[in-house]
C-alpha positions in Angstrom: 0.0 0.0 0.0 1.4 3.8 -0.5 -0.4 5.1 2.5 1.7 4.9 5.4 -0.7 7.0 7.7 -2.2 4.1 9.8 -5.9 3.1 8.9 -8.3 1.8 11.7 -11.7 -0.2 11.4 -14.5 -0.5 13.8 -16.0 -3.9 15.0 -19.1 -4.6 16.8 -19.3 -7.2 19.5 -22.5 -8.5 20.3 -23.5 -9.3 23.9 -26.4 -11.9 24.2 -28.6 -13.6 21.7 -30.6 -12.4 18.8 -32.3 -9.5 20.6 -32.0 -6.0 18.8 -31.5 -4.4 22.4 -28.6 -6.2 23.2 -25.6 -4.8 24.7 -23.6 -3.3 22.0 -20.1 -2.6 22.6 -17.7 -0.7 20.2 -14.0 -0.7 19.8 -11.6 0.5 17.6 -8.5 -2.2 16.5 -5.7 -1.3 14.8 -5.8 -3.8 11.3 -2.1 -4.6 11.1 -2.8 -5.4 7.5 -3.8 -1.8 6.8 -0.7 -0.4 8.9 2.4 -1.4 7.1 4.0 -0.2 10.1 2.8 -2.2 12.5 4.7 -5.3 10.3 7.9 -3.9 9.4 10.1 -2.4 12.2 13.0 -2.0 10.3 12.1 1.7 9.2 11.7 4.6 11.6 8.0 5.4 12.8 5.7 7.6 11.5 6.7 11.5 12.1 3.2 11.5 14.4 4.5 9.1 16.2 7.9 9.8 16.3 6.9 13.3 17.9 5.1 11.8 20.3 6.9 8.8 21.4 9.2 9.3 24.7 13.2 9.7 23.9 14.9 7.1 24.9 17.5 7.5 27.9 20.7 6.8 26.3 22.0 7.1 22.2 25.1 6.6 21.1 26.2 7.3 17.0 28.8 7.1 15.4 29.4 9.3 11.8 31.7 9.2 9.2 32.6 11.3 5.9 34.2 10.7 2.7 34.9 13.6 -0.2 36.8 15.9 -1.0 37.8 19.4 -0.4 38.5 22.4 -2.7 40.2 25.4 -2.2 38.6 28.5 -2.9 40.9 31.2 -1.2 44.1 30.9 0.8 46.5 33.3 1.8 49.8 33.6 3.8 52.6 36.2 5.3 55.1 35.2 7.5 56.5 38.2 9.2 56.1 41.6 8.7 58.3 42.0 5.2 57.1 38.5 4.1 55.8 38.0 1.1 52.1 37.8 0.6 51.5 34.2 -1.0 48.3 32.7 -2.8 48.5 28.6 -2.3 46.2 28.1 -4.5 47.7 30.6 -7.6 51.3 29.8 -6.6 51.3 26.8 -3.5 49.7 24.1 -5.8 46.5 23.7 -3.8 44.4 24.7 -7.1 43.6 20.5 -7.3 41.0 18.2 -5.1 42.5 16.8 -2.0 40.9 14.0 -0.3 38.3 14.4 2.8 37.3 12.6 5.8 36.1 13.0 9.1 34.7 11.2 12.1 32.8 11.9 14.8 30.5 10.2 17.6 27.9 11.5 19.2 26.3 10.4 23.2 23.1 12.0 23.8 21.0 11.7 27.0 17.3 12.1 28.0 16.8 13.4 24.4 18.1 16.7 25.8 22.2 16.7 26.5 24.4 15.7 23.4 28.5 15.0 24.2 30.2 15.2 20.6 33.8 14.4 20.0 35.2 15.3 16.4 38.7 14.6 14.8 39.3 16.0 11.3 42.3 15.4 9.8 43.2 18.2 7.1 46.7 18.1 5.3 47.4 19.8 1.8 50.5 19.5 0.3 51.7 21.5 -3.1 54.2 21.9 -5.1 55.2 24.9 -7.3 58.3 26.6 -9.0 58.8 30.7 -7.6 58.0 33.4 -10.1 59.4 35.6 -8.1 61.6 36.0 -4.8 59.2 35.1 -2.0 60.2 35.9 1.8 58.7 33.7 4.8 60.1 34.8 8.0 63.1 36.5 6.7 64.4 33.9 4.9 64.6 34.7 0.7 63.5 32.0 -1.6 64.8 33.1 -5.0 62.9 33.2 -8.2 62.9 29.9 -10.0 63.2 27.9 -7.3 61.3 25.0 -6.8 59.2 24.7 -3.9 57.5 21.8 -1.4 54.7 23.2 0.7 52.7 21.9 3.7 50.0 23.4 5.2 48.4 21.1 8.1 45.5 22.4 10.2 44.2 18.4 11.7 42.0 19.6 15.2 39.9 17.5 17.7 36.8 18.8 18.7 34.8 18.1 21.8 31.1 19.9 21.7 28.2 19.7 24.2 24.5 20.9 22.7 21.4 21.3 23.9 18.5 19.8 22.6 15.2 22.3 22.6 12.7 19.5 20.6 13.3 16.5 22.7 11.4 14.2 20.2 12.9 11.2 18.3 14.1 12.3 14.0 14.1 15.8 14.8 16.2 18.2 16.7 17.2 22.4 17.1 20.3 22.3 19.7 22.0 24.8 20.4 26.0 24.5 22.8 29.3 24.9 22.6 32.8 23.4 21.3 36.3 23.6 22.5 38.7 22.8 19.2 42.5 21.8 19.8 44.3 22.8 16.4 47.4 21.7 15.5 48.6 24.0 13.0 51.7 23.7 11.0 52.6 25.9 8.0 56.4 24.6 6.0 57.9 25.3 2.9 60.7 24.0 1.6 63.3 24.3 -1.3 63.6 20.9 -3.5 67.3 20.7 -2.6 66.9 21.0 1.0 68.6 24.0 1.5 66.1 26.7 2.4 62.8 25.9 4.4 60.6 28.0 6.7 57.8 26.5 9.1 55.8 27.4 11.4 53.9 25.3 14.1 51.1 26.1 16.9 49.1 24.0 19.2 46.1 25.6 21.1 42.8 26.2 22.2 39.5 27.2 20.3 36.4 27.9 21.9 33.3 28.3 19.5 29.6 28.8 19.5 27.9 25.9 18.2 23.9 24.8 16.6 22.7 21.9 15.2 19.5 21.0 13.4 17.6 18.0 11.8 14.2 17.4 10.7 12.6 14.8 9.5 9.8 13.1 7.0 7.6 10.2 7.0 9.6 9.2 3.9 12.3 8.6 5.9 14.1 11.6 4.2 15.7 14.7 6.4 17.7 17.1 5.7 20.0 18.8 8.9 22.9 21.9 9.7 25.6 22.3 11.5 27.4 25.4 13.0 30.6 26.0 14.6 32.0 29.2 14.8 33.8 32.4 16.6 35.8 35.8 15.8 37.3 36.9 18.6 41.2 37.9 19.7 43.2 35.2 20.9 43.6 36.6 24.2 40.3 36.3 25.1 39.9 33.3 23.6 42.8 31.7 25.8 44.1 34.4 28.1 47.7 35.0 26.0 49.2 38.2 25.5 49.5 37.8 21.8 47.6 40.6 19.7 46.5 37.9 17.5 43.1 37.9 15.9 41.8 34.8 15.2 37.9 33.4 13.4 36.6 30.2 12.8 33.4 28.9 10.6 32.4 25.6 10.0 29.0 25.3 9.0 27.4 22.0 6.9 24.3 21.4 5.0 22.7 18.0 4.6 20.2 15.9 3.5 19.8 12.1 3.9 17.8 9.1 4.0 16.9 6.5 7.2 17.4 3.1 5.2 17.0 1.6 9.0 16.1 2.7 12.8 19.9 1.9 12.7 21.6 3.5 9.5 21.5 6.6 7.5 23.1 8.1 4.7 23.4 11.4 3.5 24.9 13.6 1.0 26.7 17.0 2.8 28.2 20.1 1.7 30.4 22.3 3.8 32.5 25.5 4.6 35.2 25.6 6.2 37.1 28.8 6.9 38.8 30.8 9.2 41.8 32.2 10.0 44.3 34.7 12.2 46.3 37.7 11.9 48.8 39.3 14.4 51.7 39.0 16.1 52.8 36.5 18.6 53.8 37.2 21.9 56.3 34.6 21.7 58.2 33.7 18.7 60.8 31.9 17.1 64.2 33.6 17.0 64.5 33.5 13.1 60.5 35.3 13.1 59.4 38.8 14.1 56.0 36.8 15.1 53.6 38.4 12.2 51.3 36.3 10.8 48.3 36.6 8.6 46.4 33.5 7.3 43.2 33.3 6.2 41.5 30.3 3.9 38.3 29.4 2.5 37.8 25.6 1.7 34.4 23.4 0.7 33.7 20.1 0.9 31.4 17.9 -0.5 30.9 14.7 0.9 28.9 11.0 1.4 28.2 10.3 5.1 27.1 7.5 6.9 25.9 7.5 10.8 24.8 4.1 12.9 23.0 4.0 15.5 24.8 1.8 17.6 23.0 2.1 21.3 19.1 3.1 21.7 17.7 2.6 24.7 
């Protein structure tokens, strides 16, 4: 049948013998034969009943992504008279590079979500100098061939709040802290010249989340995590660093199980700092500016490995 809204009959039982006064009674039966529901509990329920059905205490899920990423902007300047470099007109990065991520999600009560996050992000590139480039003081002649490295993996641990509360839906709203572990190196092909940069620290952000749901099993979600803000407010430093952060994901997907999704996602992710360090290396005056722009586009899978 293509009508998935469940159907109900009435039936009359008869109380007595043949006499028209008899006690009538009347109840209303589900006909499991009209409600494909009722025999296949291999899809997700109704979205009336879904809305109405209690959350269960625990759920645990585990995501993953596969793509890849494209770079639409990214700059560089290392130090003060550094050169200002384009990766993707001069670096090399003007190709697709793989993308993945995984994640897993514990939610409780249908209201408190724990996610943890690790995204690993490495683009490498190489080019041959138009021109004398400078990274922290150090002069990389014209026509020389260069091997560049730009690695920005982070972990991510996020708590949300859930304001629905009701099963294939939600609008949550939290928090993240993000642990980057930046590193920025480029490198002459004989060895001789190289410049890097490296920096492990905090990130707080904002965070949302969203997901709704049809009867079809389809939904489409979001996702949101982002600040601008200097780093010494962000992690109490005295570095006059200014420092942003956007990632933010659009989705839509299909319940092939109460157990397994799959969806297809686009994504930015961006951000950036500029400033000088309070602390760095001898060979740097401690300027940097570096802001990117990448997308993603992505198959995802999440399983719902704990329900109850």
């Amino acid at each position: 049948m293509t009508d998935h809204h469940p159907r109900y009959c009435s039936r009359t039982l008869v109380r007595g013998s043949t006499s028209a006064s008899a006690d009538e009674t009347t109840e209303t039966l589900a006909d499991p034969v009209a409600d494909p529901m009722a025999l296949d509990n291999s899809r997700p329920p109704p979205k009336t009943k879904a809305t109405l059905a209690q959350p269960p205490n625990i759920e645990w899920s585990l995501w993953a992504e596969l793509g890849f990423l494209v770079v639409a902007s990214h700059i560089v300047q290392l130090g003060d008279d550094g050169t200002r470099f384009d990766y993707r007109k001069e670096g090399g990065q003007d190709i697709l590079f793989p993308f993945f991520r995984l994640s897993t999600d514990l939610k409780f009560k249908g209201r408190h979500t724990v996610v943890f996050l690790y995204q690993p992000l490495k683009l490498s590139g190489e080019t041959v100098l138009t021109e004398d480039t400078v990274f922290d003081g150090i002069v990389f002649p014209a026509d020389t061939a260069v091997n560049s490295t730009y690695g920005f993996p982070f972990w991510r641990i996020s708590y949300l709040y859930d304001f629905l509360r009701r099963a294939g839906d939600e609008a949550s709203v939290g928090f993240s802290l993000q642990i980057r572990n930046a590193t920025i190196t480029f490198t002459s092909a004989d060895g001789m010249l190289r410049a890097d940069r490296r920096d492990v620290g905090p990130v707080p952000a904002l965070k949302f989340r969203g997901r709704w749901g049809f009867e079809s099993g389809v939904w489409w979600g979001a996702e949101v995590d982002g600040i601008y803000a200097p780093i010494s407010v962000i992690n109490g430093s005295s570095s006059e660093v200014t420092g942003a952060l956007l990632d933010a994901s659009l989705r839509v997907g299909y319940d092939f199980t109460n157990r397994i999704s799959g969806f297809f996602n686009v994504r930015y992710l961006g951000g950036g700092a500029v400033g000088d360090e309070n602390n760095p290396d001898p060979q740097s005056d401690g300027f940097t500016k570096n802001w990117l722009h990448f997308v993603t586009v992505s198959l995802g899978v999440e399983f719902r490995a704990v329900s109850r």
